[in-house]
N, C-alpha and C positions, 0 to 999 in steps of 0.2 A: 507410425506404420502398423498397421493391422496382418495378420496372417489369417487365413480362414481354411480350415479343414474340410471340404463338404463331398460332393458324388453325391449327394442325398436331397433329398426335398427343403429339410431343413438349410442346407446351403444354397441351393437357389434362394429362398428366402431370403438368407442372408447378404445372400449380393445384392437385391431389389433393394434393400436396406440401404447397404454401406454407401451404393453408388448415388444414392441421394446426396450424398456428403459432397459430389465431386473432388475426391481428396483420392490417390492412388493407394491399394492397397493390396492382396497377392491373395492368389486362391487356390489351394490344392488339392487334387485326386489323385489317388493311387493309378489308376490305367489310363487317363487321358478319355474317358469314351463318354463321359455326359459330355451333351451338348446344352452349351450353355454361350451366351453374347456376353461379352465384359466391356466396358468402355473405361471406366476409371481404374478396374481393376484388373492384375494382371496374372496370367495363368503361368501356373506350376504342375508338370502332371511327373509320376513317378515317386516311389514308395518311398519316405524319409528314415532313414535310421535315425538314432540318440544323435550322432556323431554328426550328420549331414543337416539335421534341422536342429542343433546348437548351431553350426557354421551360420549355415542360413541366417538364423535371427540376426547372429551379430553382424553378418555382411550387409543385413537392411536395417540394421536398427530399431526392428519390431520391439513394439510396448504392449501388446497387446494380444494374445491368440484368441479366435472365435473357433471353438470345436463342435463342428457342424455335423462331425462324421458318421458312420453308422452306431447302433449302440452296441451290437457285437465285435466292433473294431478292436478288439481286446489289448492287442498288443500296440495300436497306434496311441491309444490311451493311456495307457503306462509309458508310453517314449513320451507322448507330451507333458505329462505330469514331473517327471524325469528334466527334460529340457526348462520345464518353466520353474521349477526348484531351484536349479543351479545356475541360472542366469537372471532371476526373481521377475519374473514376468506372467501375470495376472493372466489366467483361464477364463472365460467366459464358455460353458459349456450351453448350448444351444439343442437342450432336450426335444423331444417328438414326446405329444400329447398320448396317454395311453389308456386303456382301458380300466375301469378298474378290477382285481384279479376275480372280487368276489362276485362280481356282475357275471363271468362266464364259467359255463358249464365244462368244465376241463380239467384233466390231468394236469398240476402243476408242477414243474421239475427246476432244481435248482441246478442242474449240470446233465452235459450229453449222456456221463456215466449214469444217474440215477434215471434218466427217459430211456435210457438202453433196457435199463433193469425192468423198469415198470411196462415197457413193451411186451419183452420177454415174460416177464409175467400175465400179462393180458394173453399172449400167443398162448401161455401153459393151460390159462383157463378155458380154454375151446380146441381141446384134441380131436384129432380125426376131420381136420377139414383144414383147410386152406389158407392163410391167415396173409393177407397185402396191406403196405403199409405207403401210404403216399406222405414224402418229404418235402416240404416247401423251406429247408435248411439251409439253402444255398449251395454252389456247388462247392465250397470250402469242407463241408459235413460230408461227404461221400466216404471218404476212407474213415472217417467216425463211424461211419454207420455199416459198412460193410460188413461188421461181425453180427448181426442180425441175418443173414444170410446163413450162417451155419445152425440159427436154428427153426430154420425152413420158411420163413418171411421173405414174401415175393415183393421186392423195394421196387417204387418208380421214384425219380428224383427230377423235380420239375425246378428247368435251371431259366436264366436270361437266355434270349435267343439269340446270342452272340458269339464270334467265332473264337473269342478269348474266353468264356466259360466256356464252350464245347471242348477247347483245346486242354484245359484245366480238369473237364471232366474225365475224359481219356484218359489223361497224366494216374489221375487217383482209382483206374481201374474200370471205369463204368464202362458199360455196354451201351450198344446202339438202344436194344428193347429197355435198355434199366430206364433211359432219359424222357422227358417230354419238357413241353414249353410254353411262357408265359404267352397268353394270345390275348393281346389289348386287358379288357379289365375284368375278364372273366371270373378270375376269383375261384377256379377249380370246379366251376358247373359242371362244365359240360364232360370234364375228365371223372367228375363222381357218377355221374349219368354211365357212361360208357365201361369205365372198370372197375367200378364198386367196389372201394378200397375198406378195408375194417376200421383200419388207423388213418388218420391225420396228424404228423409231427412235422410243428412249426416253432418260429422265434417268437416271443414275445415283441413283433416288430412297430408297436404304435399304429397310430392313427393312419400316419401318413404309410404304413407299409401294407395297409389292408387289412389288418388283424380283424377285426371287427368284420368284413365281409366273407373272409375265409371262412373263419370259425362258425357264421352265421349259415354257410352252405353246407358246410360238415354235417352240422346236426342236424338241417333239412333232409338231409341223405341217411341221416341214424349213423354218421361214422363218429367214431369218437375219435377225443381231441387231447392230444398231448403236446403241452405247451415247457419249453425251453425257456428257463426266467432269466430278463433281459441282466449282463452282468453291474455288479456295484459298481459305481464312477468314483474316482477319487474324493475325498472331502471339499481338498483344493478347490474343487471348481466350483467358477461359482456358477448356480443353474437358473437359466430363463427358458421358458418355454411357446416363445412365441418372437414375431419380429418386433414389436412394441417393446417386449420386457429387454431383446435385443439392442436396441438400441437408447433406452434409458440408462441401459448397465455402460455401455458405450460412454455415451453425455457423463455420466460419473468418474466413471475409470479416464479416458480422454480428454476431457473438456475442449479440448480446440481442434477434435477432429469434424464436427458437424459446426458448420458456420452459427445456425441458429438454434437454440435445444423447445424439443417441443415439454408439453405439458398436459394437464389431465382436465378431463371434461367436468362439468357440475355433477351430470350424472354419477362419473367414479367418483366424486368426494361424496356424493350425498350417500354410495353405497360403502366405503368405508369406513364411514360416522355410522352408518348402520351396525356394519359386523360391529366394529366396536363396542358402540352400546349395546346391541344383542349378546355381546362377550361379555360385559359388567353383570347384564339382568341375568342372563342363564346359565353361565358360569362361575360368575362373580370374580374376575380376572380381567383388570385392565392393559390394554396393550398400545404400545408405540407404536407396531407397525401391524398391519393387516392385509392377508394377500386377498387381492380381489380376483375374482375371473371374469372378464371382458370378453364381451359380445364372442368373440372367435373362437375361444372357447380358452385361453392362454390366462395365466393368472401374471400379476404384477402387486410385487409389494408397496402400501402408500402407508405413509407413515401419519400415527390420528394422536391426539390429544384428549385423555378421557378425564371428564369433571364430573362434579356429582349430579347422578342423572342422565347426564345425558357425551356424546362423544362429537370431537368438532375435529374437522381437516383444514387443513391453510390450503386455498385454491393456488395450486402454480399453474398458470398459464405459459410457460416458458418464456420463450422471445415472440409469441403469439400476442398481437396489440388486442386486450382485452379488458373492460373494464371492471369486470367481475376478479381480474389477478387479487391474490392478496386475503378473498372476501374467505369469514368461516364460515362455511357450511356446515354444519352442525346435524341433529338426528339424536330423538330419545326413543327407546324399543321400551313397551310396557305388556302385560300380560292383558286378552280379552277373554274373561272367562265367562261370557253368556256367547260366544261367536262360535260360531263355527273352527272345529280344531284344525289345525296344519295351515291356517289360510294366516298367507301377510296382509295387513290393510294399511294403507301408504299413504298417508295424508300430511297438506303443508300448514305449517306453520307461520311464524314470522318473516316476514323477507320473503316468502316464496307467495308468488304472481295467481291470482285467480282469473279464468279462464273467464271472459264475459260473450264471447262472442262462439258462432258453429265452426267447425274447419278445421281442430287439433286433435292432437290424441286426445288430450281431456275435454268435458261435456264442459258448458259454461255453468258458472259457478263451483267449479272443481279445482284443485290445485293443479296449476301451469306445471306439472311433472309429467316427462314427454313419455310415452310406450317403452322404447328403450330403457331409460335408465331405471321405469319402475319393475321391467322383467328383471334388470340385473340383479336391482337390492330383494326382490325375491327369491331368484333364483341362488344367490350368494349365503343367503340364513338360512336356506332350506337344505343345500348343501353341506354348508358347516354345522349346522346345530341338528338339522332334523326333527325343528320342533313338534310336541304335539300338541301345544296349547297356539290358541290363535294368537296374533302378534297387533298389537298397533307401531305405526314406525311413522313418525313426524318428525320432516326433516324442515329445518328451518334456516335462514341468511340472517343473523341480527342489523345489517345493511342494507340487504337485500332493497328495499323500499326504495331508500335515497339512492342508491345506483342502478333502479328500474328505469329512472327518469334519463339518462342517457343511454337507453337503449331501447329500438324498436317497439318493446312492449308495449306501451301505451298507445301508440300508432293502430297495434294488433287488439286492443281489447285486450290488455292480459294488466288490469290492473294492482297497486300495492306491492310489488315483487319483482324479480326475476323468475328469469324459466329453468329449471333443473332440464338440461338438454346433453345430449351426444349419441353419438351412432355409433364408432369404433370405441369409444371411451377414452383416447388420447387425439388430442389436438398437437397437430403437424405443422409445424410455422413454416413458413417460406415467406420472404421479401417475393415482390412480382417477378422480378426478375432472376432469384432462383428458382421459384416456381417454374415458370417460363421453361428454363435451362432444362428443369429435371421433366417436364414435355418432350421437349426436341429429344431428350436422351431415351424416355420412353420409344418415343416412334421409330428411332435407328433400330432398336432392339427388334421392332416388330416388322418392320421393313426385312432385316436381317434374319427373320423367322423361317422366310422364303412363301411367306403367304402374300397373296396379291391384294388383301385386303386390310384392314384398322378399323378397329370397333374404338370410337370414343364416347364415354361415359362421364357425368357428371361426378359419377362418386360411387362406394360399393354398392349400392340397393338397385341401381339401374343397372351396376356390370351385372348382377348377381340373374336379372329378369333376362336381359340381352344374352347373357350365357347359356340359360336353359331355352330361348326361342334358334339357338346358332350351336349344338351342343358339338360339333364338328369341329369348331373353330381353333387354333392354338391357346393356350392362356397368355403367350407373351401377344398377341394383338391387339389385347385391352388395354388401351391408356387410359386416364383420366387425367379430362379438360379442367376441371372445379367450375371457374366461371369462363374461362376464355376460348368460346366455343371458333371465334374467327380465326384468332393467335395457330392455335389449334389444326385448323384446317390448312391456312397459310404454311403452315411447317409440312403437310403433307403434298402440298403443291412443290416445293421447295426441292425433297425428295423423292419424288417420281410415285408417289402411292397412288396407282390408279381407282381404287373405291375407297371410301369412308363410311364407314356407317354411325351414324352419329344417331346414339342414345339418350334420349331426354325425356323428362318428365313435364306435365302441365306446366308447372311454375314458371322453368326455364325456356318451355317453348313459348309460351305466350310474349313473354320477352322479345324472344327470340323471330316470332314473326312480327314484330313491331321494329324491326333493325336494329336491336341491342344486340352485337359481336359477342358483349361483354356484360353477363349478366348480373353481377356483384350488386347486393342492394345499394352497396356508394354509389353505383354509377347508375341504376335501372330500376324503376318501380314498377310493378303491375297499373298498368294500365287500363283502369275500368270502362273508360271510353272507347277506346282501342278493339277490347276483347267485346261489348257490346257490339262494335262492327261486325266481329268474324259472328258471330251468335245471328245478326241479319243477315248476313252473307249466305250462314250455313242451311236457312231459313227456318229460324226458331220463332215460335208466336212470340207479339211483345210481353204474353206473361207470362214467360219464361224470363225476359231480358229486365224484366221490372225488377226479378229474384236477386240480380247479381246487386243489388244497390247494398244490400247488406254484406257482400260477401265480405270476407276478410281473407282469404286464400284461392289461387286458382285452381285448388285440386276441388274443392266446391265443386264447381263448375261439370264434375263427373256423376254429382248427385241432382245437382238442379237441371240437368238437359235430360229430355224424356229416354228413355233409349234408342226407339227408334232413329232419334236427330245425334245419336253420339257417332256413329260413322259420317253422316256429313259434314259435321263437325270436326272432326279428327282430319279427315281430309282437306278442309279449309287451312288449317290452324299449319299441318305440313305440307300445303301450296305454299304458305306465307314465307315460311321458315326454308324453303326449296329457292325462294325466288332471292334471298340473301347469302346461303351458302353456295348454291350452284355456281354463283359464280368467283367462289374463292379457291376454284378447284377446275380450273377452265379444260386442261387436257384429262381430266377422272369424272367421276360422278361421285354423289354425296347421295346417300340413301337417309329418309329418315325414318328412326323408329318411337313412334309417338308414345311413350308408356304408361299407360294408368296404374294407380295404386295398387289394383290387384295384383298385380305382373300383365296383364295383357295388352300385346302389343300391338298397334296400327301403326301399318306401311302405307307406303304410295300407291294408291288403285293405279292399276293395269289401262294404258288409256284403252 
């Protein structure tokens, strides 16, 4: 049994997480007021003492605490640290991403008392005039801050717009005038606009709490900023900073709570064996383990194996059926001292795939290392080291070769190697039929939104394009299909979803209007005949249609058709794809959104 502490972004997370597991697990908030859908998981609202969350654990038998909660929860952080001492039960703290302090232009303060102090001292430097300080402290901080008032600072305190902080703010004295309020994601525009505040004091509240947009309209406005430094966590806990590091800490601490444990992509080993060896060459300091930071911005520690020269990681693919499990990826970092300084250059070596054909991130004759994973191992040295000499970084598979040959690559033109690939950086296993499950479980939640509609997505790069063309939309609408675009639909028939919007790219659609439900390369291949149809249909000259004989990808296909013919083309390709789904959705309709690599998106013309 798990417990989870959240009311925060970080605990929505957390739930999207655990309920993958379909395993029952308990979620608590102090007030009861986030709105949140549980299906595995079961709610607890109302503030836990020492006394009532020792009971607690031992009445469920909890192994486990996820501390989701805010980071000024001060006192709920000493009760849990408290509780999991004396009944020896393992923290997982579930940090929020943050800025870093030297990046921003601000008054740093280590406690209310010393931003008291440094206000008041800002108020003394500017006598004879009028001095307004706007609070985004929460309504907890009002009778903290009240003693600024006697020396003559006109406070506004900008609370949640709910009738339990209004009721809270009262209690601690505030005025009608003192208060205002959070309106959608303004971020205090349009209150700096209107009462031109001198001060700005806030929490150091993370990513997820808008720090970074506040502070950024402050000093638009010339207000200055004094920052409240988030309090120290226990040693105890132990800290992840994302749903990924969440749930690997899980798989470790638990092992039989998630049926299947996922595992990490080629990409994060090849950027591990990087830091690593970037650790040998420029610090001269070999390390065990290496925290990466992954695409989302969240770091996870993978642990590397440093030899002379160069540093190798054992690929775990979890319980994800992969043939690359097992394989070292390796990575030696060397100094280029005629190149250009601060720049990484990322080249394969042994075992990794040369690109023979158009269509990939890499040009042919280049190393099969996909855009992703080579931003990461960029983005990770330049981070941690800061170099100023240019870098060579040759990541290599000493296998790589011999286990090219049962997979794809050679089909694709990617001869001699594997492909250094991933997009999240952790591979998620599912059997089909968990998969499957954690769909249906998706779509309830979205059903349960109270939106009348469901955005399905193959995977984050299409949610990420679909979101910004639907910016309206809830975030719990988005499910992801992976491959099982019918399955999929059929489950929104099942529960009464009247629209679907169904997000897909080239690859999947082309499939897809060929009658592929399911478009898994086990089960479906691009069809060069097929798409030559729709290309005559859309009326493309034959020498355009001669082009596709080389192709090796359907996103090609967005460079080989002239522009002019990419809208009747896009039209065609979502008639085909219209005339399979429409009717697994008999009492709704299925919209499709045709997406190109840019993000841009084609809809259904208007007949």
């Amino acid at each position: 049994m798990i417990l989870v502490f959240g009311g925060t972004t970080e605990g929505r997370k957390a739930v999207k997480e655990l309920e993958e597991s379909g395993n029952i697990f308990y979620y608590s908030t102090k007030t009861g007021e986030q709105d949140i859908t549980l299906h595995h998981g079961v709610r607890i609202d109302g503030a836990l003492d020492a006394r009532a969350m020792q009971q607690f654990c031992r009445d469920h038998a909890i192994k486990l605490v996820v501390n989701a909660a805010h980071p000024f929860a001060e006192r709920l952080h000493r009760t849990i640290e408290a509780v999991s001492a004396a009944l020896e039960i393992p923290v997982i703290r579930f940090e929020r991403l943050y800025v870093a302090r030297h990046e921003v232009d601000a008054v740093w303060c280590k406690s209310y008392a010393e931003a008291l102090e440094m206000i008041r001292n800002d108020r003394a430097r500017q006598p004879g005039k009028s001095y307004r300080l706007l609070a985004t402290t929460g309504v907890q901080s009002i009778r903290k801050l009240a003693v600024l008032k006697e020396s003559g600072i006109d406070i506004r305190h900008r609370i949640l717009p709910r009738d339990s902080s209004l009721q809270l703010a009262y209690a601690q004295g505030a005025t009608d005038d003192e208060l205002c309020f959070y309106e959608g994601n303004d971020n205090d525009g349009t209150l700096l606009d209107t009462w031109h505040p001198d001060a700005l004091l806030l929490k150091e509240s993370g990513v997820t709490g808008g720090f970074k947009e506040k502070v950024k309209a402050a000093l638009e406005h010339h207000v200055k900023v004094f920052v409240i430094e988030r309090p120290v966590l226990p040693e105890s806990f132990i800290r992840v900073d994302g749903e990924h590091g969440l749930r690997r800490m899980v798989e470790r601490l638990l092992p039989d709570f998630y049926p299947l444990k996922s595992g990490l992509t080629t990409g994060t080993c090849a950027t591990a064996a990087a830091l690593a060896a970037a650790g040998m060459l420029l610090e001269n300091k070999s390390s065990e383990t290496v925290a990466v930071m992954l695409p989302n911005g969240e770091t996870i520690e993978v642990e590397t194996i440093c030899r002379e020269g160069y540093a190798t990681v054992v690929k775990d693919s979890g319980d994800d059926p992969d043939v690359t499990n097992g394989l070292e990826i390796c990575a030696s970092v060397n100094i280029l001292p005629d190149a250009l300084p601060g720049t990484i250059y990322i080249e394969g070596g042994e075992g990794v795939g040369i690109v023979t054909l158009p269509g990939f991130d890499s040009k042919p004759g280049e190393a099969a290392i996909n855009r992703v994973p080579r931003q990461m191992i960029t983005d990770n040295i330049m981070r941690r080291f800061h170099p100023r000499q240019a870098l060579q970084v040759v990541v290599s598979v000493p296998k790589g070769k011999e286990v090219a040959a049962k997979t794809f690559n050679p089909r694709l033109g990617i001869r001699d190697g594997i492909s250094i690939v991933g997009v999240s950086g952790i591979i998620k296993p599912f059997s089909e039929e968990g998969f499957l499950n954690s769909i249906r479980k998706c779509m309830l939640v979205a059903k349960a939104s109270g939106s009348d509609c469901v955005v399905i997505n193959s995977g984050a790069k299409s949610e990420r394009f679909v979101k910004q063309h639907c910016p309206d939309l809830p975030p719990q609408v988005f499910v992801e299909y992976g491959n099982y675009i019918g399955e999929t639909i059929k489950m929104a028939a099942e529960i009464n979803i009247p629209r679907v919007i169904l997000g897909v790219m080239l690859g999947k659609a082309v499939k897809l209007a060929a009658g592929h439900l399911d478009t898994h390369s086990r089960r479906s291949l691009m069809d060069k005949g097929f798409i030559t149809a729709l290309l005559a249909e859309s009326g493309c000259p034959e020498k355009v249609i001669e082009r596709t004989g080389s192709m090796t990808l359907a996103r090609e296909l967005w460079d080989i058709i002239p522009p002019e013919l990419i809208e009747p083309f896009s039209q065609t390709v979502i008639r085909h794809c219209q005339k399979h789904c429409g009717k697994l959705l008999p009492d709704g309709k299925v919209d499709i959104f045709l997406i190109e690599e840019s993000g841009k998106i084609h809809t259904e013309a208007t007949p």
